[in-house]
C-alpha positions as CSV (number, residue, x, y, z in Angstrom):
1,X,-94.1,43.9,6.0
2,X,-95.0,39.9,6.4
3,X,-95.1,38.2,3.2
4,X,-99.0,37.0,3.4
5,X,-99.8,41.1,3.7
6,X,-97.9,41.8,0.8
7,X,-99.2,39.2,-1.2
8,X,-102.5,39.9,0.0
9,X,-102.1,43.9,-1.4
10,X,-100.7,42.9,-4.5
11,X,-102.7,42.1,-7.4
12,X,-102.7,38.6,-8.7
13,X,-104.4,38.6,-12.3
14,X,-104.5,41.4,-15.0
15,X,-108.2,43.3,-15.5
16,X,-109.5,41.2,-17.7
17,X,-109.6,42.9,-21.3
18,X,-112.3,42.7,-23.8
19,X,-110.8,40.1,-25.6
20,X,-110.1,38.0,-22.8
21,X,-113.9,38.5,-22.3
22,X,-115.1,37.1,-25.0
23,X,-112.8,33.9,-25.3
24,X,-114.2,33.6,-21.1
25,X,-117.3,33.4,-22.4
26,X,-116.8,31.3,-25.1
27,X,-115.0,29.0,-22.7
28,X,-118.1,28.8,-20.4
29,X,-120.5,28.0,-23.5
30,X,-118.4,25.3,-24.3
31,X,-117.7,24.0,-21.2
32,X,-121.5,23.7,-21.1
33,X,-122.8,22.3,-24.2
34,X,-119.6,19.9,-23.5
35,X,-122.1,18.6,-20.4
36,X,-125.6,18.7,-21.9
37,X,-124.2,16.4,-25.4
38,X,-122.0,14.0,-22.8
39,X,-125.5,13.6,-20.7
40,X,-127.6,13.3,-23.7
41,X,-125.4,11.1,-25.6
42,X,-128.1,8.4,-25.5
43,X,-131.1,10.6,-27.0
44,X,-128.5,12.3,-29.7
45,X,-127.3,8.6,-30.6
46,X,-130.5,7.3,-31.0
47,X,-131.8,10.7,-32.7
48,X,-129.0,11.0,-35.2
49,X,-127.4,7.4,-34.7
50,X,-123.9,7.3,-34.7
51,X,-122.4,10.5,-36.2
52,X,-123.7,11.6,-33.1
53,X,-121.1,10.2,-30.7
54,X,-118.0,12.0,-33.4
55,X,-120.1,15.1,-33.0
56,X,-119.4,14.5,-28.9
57,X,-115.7,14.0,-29.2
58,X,-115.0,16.6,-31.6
59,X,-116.9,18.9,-29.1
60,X,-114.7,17.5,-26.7
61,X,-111.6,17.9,-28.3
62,X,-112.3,21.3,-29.6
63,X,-113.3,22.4,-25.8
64,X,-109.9,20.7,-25.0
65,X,-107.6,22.7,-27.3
66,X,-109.5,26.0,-26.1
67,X,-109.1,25.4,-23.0
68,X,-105.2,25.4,-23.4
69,X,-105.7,28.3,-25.6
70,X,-107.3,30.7,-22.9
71,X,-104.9,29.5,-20.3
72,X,-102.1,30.5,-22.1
73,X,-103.7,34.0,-23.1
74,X,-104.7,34.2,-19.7
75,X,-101.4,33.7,-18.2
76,X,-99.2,35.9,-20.4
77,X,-101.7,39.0,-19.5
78,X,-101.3,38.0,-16.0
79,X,-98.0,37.7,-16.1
80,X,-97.2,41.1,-18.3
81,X,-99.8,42.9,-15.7
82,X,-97.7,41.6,-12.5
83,X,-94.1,42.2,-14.2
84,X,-95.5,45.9,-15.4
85,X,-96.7,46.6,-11.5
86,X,-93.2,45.4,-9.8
87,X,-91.7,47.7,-12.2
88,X,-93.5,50.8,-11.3
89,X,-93.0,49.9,-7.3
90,X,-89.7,50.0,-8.0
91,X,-88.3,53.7,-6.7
């Protein structure tokens, strides 16, 4: 069998569980507000003055270390998932 049709057949990421779900979604919420606060920076600065702009970074930050966070949760289920389905192929 060529390589691409093999690939193609096997299964790349794990089903995604419910835990993975929610820190998915979390990571999407984030993601966003991280957009809407770094394009109104100028309206939250001059609403709440300069506390404001730390509010931003943390957001940032926090957003940041998530980010790793899921990726690494992310690629150890992926990785179990694949490693469990090469082992049952196996005669």
């Amino acid at each position: 069998m060529p390589l691409w049709l093999d690939l193609l057949r096997t299964p790349m990421a794990a089903p995604e569980t419910d835990d993975l779900r929610v820190m998915r979604r979390t990571w999407q919420i984030l993601c966003v507000a991280c957009a809407v606060s770094v394009l109104a920076i100028a309206p939250l600065v001059a609403l709440l003055g300069r506390p404001a702009s730390f509010a931003v970074a943390a957001l940032l930050v926090t957003t940041a270390l998530y980010t790793a966070l899921y990726g690494f949760r992310k690629n150890r289920a992926d990785e179990a998932f694949i490693s469990a389905s090469v082992v049952e192929e196996r005669p």
